[in-house]
Backbone of each chain as nested JSON, in Angstrom:
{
  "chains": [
    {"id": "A", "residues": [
      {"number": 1, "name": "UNK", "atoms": {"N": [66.6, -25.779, -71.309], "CA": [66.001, -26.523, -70.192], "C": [66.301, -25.8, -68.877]}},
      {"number": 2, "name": "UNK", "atoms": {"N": [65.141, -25.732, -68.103], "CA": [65.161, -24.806, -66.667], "C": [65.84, -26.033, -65.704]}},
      {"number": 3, "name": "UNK", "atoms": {"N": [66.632, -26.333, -64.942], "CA": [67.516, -27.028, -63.954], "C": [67.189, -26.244, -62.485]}},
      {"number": 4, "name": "UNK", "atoms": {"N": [66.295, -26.829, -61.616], "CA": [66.117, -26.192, -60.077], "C": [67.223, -27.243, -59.521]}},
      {"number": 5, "name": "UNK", "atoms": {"N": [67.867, -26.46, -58.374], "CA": [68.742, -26.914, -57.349], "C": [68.666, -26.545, -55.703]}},
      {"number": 6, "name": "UNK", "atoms": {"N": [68.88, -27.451, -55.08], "CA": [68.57, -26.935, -54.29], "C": [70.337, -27.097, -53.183]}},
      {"number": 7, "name": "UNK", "atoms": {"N": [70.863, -25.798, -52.116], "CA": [72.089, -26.455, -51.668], "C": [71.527, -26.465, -50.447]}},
      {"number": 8, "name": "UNK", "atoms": {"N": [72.068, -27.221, -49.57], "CA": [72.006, -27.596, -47.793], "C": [73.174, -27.463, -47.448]}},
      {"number": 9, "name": "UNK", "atoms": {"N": [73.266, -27.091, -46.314], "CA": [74.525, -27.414, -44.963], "C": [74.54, -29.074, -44.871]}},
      {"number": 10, "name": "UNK", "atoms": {"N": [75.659, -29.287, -44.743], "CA": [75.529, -30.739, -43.839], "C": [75.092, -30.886, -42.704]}},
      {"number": 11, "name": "UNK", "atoms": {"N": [74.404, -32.179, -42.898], "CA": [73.767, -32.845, -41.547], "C": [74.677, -31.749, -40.435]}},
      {"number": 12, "name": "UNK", "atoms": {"N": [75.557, -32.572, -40.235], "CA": [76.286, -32.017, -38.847], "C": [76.921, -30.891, -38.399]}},
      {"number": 13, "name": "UNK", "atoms": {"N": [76.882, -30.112, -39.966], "CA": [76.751, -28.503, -39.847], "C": [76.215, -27.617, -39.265]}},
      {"number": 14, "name": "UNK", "atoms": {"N": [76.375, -27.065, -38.39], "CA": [75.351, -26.301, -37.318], "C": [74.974, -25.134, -38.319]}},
      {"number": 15, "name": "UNK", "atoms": {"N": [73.232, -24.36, -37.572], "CA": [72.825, -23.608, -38.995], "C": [72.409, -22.764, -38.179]}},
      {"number": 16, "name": "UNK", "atoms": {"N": [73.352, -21.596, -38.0], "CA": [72.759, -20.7, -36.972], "C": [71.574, -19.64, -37.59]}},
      {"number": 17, "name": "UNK", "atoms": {"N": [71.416, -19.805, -38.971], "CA": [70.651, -18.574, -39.684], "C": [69.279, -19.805, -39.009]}},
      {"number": 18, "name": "UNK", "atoms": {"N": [69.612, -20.792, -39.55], "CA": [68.265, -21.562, -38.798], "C": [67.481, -21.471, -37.714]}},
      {"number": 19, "name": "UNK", "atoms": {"N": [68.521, -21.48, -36.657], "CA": [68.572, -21.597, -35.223], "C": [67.557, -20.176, -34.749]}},
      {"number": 20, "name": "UNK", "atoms": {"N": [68.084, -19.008, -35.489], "CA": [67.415, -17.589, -35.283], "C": [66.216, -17.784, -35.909]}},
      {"number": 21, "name": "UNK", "atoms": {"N": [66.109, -18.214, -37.244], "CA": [64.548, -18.203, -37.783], "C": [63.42, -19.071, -36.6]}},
      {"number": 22, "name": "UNK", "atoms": {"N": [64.155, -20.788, -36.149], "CA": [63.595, -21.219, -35.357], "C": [63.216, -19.978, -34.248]}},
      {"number": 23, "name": "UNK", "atoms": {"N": [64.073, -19.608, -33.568], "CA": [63.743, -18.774, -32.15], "C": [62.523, -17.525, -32.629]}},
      {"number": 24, "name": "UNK", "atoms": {"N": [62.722, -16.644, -33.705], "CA": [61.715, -15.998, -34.093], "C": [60.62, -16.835, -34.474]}},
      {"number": 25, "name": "UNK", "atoms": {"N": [60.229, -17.894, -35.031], "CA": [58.873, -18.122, -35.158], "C": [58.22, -18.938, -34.036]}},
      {"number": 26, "name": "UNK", "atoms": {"N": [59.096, -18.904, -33.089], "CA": [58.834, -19.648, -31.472], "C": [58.282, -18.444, -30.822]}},
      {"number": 27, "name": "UNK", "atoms": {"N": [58.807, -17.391, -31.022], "CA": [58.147, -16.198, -30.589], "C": [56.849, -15.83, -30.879]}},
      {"number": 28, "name": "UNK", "atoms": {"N": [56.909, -15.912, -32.494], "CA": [56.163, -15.31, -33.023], "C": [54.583, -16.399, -32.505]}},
      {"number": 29, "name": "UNK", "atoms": {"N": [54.425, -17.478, -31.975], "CA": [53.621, -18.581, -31.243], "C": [53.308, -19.76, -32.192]}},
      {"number": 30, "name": "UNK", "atoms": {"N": [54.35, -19.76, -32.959], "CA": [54.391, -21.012, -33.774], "C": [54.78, -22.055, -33.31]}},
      {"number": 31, "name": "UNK", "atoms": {"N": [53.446, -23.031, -32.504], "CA": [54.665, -24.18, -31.549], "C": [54.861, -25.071, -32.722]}},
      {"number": 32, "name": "UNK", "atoms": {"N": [55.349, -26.758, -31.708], "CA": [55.482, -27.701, -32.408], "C": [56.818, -27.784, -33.536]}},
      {"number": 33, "name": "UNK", "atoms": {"N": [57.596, -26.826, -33.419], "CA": [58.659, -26.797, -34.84], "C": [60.062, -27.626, -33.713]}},
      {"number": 34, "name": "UNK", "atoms": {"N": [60.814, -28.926, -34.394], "CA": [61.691, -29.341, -33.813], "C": [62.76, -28.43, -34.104]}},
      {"number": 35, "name": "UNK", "atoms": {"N": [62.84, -27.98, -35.809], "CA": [63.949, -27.854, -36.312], "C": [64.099, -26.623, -37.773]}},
      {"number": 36, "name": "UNK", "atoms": {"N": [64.523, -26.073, -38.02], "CA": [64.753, -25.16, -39.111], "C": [65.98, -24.883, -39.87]}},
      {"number": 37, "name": "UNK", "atoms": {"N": [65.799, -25.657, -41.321], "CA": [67.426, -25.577, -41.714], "C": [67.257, -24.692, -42.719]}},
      {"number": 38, "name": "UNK", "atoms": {"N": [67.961, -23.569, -43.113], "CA": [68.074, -22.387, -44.912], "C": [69.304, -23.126, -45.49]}},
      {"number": 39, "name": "UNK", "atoms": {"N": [68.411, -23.335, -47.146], "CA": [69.52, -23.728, -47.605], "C": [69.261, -22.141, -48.85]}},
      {"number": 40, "name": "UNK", "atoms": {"N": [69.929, -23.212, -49.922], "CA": [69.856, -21.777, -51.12], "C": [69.293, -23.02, -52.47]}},
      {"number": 41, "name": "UNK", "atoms": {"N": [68.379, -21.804, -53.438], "CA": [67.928, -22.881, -54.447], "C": [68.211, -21.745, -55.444]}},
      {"number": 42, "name": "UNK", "atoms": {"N": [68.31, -22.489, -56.793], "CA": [68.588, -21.754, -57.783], "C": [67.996, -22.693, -59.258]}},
      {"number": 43, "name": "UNK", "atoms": {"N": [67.455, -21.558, -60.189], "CA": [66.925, -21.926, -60.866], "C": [67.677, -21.171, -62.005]}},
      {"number": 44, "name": "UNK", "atoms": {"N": [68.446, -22.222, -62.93], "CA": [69.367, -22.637, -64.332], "C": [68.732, -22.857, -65.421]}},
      {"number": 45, "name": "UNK", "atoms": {"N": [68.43, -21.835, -66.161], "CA": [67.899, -22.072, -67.405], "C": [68.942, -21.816, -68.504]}},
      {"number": 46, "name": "UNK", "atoms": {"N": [69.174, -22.996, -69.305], "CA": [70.517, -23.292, -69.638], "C": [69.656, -23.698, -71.484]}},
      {"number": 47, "name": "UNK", "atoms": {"N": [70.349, -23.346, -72.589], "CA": [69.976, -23.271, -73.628], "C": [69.864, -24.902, -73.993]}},
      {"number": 48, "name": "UNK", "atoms": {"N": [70.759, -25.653, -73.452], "CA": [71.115, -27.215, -73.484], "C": [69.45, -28.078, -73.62]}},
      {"number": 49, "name": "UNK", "atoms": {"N": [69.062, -29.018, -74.051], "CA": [67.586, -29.667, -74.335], "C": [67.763, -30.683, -73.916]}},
      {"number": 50, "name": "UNK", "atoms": {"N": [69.058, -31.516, -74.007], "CA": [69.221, -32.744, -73.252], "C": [69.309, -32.927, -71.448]}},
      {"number": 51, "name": "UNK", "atoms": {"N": [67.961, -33.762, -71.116], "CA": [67.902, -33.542, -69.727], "C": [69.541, -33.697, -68.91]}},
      {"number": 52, "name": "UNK", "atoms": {"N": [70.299, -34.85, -69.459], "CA": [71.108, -35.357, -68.838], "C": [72.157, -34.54, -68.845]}},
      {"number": 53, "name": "UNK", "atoms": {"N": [72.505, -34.042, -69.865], "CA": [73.556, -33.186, -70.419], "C": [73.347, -31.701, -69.439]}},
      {"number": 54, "name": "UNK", "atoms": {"N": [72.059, -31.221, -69.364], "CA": [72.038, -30.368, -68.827], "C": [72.441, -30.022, -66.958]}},
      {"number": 55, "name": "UNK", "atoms": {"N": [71.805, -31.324, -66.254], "CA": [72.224, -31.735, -65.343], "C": [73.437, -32.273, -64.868]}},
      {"number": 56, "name": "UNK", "atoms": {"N": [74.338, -32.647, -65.725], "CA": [75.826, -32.733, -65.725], "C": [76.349, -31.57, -65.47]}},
      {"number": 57, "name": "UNK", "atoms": {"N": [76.084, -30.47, -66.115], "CA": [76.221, -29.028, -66.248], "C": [75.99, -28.72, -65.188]}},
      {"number": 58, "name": "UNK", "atoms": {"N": [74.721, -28.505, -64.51], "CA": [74.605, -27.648, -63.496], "C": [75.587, -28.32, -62.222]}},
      {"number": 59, "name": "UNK", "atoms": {"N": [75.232, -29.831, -62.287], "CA": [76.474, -30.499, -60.993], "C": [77.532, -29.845, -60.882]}},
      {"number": 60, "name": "UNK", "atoms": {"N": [77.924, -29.747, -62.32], "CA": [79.616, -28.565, -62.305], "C": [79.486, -27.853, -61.789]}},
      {"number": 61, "name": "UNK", "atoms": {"N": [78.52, -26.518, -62.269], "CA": [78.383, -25.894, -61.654], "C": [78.182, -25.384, -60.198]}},
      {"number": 62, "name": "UNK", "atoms": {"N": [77.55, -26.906, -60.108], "CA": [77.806, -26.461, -58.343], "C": [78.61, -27.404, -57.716]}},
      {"number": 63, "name": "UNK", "atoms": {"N": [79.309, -27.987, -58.437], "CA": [80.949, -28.458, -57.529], "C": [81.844, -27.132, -57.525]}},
      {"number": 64, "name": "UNK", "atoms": {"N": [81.648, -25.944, -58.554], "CA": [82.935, -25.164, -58.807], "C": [83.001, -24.084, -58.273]}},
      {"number": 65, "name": "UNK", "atoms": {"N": [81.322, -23.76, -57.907], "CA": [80.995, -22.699, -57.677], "C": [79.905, -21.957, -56.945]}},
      {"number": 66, "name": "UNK", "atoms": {"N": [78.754, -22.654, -57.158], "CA": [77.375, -23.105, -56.443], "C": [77.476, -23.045, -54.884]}},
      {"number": 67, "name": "UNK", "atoms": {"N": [78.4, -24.499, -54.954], "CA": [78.006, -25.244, -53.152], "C": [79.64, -25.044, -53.219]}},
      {"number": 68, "name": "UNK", "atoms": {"N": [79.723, -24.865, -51.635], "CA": [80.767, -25.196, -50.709], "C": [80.514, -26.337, -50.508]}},
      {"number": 69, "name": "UNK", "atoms": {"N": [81.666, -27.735, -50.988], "CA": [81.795, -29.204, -51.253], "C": [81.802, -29.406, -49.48]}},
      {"number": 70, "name": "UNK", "atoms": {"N": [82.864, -28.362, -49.03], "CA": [83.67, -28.946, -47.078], "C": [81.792, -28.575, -46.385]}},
      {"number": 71, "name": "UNK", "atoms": {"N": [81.273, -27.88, -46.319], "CA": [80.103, -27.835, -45.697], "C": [78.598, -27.936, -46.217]}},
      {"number": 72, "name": "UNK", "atoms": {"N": [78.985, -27.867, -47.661], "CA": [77.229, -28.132, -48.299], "C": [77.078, -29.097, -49.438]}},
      {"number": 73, "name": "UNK", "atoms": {"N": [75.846, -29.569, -49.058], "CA": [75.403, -31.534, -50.113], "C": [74.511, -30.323, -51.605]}},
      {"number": 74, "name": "UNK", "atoms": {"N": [74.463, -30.927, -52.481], "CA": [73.635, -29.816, -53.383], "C": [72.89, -31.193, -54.288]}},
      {"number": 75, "name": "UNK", "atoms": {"N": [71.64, -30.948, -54.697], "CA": [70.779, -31.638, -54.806], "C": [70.011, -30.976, -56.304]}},
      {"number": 76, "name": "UNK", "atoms": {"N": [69.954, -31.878, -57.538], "CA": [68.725, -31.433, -58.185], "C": [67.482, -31.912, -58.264]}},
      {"number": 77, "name": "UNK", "atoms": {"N": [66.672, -31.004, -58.073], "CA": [65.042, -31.017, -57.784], "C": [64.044, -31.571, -58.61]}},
      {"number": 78, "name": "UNK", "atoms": {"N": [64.955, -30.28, -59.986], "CA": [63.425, -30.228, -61.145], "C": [63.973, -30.241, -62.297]}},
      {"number": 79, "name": "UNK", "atoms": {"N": [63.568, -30.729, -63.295], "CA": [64.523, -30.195, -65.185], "C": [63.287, -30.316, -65.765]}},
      {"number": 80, "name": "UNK", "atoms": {"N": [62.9, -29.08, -66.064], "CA": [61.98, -28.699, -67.162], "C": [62.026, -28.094, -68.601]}}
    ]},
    {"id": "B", "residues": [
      {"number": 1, "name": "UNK", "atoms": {"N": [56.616, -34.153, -39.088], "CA": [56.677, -34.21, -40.356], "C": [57.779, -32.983, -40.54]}},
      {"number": 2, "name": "UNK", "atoms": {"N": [58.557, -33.265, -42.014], "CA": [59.212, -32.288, -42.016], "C": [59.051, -31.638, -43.738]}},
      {"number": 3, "name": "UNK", "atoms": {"N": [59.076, -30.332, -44.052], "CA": [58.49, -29.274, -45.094], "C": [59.313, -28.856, -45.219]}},
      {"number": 4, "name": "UNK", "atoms": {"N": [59.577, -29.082, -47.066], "CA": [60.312, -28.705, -47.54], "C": [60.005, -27.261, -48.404]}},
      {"number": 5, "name": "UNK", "atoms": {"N": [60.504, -25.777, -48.333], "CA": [59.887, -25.157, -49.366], "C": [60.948, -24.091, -49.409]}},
      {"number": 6, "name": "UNK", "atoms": {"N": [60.404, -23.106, -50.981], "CA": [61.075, -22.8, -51.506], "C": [60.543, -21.129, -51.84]}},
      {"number": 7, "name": "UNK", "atoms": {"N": [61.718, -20.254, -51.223], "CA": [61.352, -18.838, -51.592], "C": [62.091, -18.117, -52.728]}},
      {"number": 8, "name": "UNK", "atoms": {"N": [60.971, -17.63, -53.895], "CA": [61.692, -17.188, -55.327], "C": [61.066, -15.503, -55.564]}},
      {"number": 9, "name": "UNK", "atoms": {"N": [61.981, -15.106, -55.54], "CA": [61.241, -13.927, -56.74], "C": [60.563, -13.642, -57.573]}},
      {"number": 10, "name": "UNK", "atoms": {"N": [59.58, -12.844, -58.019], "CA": [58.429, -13.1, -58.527], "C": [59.317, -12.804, -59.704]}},
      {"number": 11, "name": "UNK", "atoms": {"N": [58.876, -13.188, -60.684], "CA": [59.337, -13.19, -62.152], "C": [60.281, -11.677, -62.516]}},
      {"number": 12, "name": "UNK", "atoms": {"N": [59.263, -10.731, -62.525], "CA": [59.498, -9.407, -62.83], "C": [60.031, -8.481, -61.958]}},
      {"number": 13, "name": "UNK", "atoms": {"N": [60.934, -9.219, -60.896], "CA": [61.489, -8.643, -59.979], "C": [62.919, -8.899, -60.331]}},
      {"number": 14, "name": "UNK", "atoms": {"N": [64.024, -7.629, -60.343], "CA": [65.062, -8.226, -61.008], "C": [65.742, -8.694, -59.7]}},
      {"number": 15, "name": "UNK", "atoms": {"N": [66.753, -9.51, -60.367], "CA": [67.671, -10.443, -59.132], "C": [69.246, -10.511, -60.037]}},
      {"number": 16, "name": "UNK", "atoms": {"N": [69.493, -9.344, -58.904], "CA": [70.93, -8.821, -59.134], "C": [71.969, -10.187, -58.84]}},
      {"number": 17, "name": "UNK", "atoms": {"N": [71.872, -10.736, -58.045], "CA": [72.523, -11.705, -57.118], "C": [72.506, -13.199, -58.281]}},
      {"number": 18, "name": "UNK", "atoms": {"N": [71.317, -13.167, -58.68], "CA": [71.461, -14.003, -59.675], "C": [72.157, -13.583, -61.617]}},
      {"number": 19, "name": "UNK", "atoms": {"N": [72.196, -12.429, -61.76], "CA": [72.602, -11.674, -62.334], "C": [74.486, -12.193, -62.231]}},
      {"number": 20, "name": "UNK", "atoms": {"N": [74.984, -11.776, -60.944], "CA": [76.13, -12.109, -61.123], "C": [77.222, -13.473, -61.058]}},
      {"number": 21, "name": "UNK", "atoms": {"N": [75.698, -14.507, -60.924], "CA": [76.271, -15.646, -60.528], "C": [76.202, -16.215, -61.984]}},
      {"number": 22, "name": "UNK", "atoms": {"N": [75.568, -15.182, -62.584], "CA": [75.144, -15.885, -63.986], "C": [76.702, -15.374, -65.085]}},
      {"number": 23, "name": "UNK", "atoms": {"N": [77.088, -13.994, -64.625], "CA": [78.18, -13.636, -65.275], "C": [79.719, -14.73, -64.612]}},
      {"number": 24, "name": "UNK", "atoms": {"N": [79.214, -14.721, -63.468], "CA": [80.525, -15.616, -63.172], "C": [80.773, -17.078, -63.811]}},
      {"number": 25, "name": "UNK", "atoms": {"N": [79.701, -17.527, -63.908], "CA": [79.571, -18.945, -64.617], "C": [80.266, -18.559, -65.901]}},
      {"number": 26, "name": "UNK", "atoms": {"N": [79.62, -17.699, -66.63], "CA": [79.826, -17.308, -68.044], "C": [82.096, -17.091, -68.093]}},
      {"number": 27, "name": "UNK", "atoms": {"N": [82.148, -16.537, -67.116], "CA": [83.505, -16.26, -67.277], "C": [84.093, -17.523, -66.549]}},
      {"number": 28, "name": "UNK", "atoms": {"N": [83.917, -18.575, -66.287], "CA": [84.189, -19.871, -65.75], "C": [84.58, -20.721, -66.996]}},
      {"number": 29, "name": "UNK", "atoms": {"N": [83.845, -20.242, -67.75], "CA": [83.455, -20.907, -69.46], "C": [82.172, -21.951, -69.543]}},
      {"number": 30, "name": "UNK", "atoms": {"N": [81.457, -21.551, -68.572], "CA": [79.704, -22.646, -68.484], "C": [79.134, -21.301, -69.828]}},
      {"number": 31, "name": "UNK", "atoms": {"N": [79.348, -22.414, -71.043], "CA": [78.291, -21.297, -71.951], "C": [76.858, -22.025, -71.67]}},
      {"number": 32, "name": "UNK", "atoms": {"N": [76.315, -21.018, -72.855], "CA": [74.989, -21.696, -72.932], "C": [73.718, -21.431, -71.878]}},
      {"number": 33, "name": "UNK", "atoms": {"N": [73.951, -20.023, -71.037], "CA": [72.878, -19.738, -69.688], "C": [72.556, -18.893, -70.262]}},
      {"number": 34, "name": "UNK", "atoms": {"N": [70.95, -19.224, -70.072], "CA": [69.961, -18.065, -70.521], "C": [70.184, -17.187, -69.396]}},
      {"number": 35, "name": "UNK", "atoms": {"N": [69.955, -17.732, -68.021], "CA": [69.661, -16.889, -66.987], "C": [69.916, -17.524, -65.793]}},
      {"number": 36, "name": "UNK", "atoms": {"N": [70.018, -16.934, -64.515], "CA": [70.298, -17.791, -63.114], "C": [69.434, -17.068, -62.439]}},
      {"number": 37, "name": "UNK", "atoms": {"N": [68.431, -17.737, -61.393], "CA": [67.623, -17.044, -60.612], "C": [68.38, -17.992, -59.123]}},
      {"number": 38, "name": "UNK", "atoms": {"N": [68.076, -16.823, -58.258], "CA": [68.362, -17.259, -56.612], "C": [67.505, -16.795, -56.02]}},
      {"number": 39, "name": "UNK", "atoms": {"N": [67.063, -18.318, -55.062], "CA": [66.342, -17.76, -53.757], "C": [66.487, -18.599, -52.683]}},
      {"number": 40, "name": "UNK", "atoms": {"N": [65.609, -18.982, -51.806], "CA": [65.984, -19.489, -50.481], "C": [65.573, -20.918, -50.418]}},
      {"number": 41, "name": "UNK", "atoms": {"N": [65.515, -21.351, -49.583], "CA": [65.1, -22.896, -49.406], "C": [65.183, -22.99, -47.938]}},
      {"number": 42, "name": "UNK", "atoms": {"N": [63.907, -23.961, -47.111], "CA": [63.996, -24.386, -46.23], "C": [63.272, -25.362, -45.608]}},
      {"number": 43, "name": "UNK", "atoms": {"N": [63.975, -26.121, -44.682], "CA": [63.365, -27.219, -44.388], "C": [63.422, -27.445, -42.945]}},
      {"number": 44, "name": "UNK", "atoms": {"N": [61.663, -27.8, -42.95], "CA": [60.911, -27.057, -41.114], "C": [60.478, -28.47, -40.534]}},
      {"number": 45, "name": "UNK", "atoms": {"N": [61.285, -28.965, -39.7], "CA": [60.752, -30.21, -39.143], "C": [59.492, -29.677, -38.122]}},
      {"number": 46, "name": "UNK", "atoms": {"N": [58.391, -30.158, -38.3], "CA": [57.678, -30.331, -37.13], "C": [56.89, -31.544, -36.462]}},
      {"number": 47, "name": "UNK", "atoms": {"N": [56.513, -31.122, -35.158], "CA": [55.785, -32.305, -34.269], "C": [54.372, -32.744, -35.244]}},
      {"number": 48, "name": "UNK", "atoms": {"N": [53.984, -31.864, -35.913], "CA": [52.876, -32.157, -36.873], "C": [52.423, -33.705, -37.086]}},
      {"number": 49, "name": "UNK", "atoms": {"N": [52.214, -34.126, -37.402], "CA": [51.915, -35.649, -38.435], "C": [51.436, -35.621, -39.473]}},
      {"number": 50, "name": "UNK", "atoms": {"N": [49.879, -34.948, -39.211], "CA": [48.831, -34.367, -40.71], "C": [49.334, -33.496, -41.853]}},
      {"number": 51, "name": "UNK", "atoms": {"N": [49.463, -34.086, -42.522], "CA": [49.913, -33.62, -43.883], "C": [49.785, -32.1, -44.167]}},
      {"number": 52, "name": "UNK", "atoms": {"N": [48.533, -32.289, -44.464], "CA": [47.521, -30.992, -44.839], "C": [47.439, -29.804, -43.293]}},
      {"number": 53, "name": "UNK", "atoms": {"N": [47.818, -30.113, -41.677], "CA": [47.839, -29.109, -41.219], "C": [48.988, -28.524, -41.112]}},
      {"number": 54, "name": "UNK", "atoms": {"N": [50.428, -29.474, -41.456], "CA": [52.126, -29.302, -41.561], "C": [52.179, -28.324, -42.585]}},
      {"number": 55, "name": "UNK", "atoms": {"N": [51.587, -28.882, -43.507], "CA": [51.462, -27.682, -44.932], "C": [51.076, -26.198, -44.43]}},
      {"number": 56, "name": "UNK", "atoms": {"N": [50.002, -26.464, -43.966], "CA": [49.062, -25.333, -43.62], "C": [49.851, -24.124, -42.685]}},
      {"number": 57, "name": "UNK", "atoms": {"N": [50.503, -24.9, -41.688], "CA": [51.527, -23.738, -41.019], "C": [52.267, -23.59, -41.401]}},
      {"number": 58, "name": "UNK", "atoms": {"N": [53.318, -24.575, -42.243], "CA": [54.152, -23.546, -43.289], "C": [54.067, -22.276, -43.853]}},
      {"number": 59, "name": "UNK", "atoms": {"N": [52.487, -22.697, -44.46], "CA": [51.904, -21.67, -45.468], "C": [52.245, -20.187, -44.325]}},
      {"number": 60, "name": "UNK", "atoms": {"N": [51.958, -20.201, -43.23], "CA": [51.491, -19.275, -42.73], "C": [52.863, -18.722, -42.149]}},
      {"number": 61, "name": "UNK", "atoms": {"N": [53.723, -19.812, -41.773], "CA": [55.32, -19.299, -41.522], "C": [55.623, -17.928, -42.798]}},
      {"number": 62, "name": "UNK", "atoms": {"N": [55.95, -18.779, -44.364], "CA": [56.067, -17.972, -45.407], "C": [55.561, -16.741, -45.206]}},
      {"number": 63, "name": "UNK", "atoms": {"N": [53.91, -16.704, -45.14], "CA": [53.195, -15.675, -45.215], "C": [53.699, -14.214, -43.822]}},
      {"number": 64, "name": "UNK", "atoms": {"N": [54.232, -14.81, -42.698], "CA": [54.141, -13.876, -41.977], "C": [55.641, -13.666, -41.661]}},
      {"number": 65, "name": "UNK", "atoms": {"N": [56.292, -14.354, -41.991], "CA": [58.025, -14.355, -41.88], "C": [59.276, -15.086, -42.861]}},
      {"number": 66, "name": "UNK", "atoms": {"N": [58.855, -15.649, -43.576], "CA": [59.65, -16.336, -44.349], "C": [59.801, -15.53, -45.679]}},
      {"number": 67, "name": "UNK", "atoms": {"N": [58.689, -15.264, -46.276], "CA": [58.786, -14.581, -47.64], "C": [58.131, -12.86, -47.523]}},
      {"number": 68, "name": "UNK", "atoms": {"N": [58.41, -12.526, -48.513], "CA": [58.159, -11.226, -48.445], "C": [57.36, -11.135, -49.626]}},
      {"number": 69, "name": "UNK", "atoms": {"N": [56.106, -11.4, -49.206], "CA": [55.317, -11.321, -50.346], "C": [54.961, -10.247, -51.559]}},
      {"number": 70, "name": "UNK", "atoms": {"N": [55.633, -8.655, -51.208], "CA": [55.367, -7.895, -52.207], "C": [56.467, -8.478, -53.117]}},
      {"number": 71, "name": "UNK", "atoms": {"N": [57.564, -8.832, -53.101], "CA": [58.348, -9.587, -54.21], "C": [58.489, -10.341, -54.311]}},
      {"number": 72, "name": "UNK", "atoms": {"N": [58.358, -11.571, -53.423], "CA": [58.56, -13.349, -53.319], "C": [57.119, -13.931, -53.37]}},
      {"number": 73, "name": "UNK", "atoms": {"N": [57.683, -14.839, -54.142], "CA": [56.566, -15.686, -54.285], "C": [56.855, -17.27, -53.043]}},
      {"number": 74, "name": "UNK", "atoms": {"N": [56.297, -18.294, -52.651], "CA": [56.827, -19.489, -52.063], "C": [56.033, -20.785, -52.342]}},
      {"number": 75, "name": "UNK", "atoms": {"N": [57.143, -21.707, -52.308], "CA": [55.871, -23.205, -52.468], "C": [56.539, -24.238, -52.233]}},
      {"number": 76, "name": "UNK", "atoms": {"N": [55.661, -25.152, -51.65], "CA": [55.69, -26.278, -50.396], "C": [56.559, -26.451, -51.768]}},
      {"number": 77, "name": "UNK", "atoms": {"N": [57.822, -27.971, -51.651], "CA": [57.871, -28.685, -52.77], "C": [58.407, -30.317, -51.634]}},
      {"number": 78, "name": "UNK", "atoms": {"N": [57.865, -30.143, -50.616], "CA": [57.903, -31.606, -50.264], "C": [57.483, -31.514, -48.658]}},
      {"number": 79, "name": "UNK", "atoms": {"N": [56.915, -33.112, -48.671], "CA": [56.814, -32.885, -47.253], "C": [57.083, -34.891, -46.604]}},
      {"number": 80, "name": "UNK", "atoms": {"N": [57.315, -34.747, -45.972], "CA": [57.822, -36.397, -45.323], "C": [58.056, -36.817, -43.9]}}
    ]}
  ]
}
């Protein structure tokens, strides 16, 4: 089973890779944008068939190793 | 409105980075991974409202700065 994830900064995490993408596509004459956050996504294709089982798995995985717990929330997307 | 999307490597592009996140798991003791792919994620608040024109400049963010289309592929996967 394929497992998509996706990680974020926290809310109140300042995101300076953001902050620069914002300012370049302000340049570039892209109005209207309030805000721009990068997170990281990753796609787990894991031999496991049980949706649940598999998604237990990847959570580990990204409590242990994935996401930084002190600054990033990590989220699954997709299990195909 | 704010757009959620997601930049991946095209299939047949190798991804070293995911390569070693995949050996590190493995030596963690996460058996059972076929494979780990990594790519980006981001999420673009704008003044927008319309669905379909929020999308639409995304599209065109990706296309001219976000992804690198001779090896990345990208796609909306939310919008709210």
């Amino acid at each position: 089973m394929k497992i998509s994830v996706v990680i974020t900064l926290k809310k109140d995490v300042l995101d300076p890779q953001g902050k620069v993408i914002h300012q370049t596509l302000d340049g570039m004459g892209f109005e209207g944008i309030n805000e721009v956050r990068q997170g990281k996504y990753f796609e787990i294709d894991t031999k496991e068939n049980d949706k649940k089982k598999a998604e237990a798995k990847v959570e580990e995985m990204c409590k242990k190793l994935l996401a930084n717990l002190v600054i990033e929330d990590f989220k699954i997307i997709g299990s195909q």
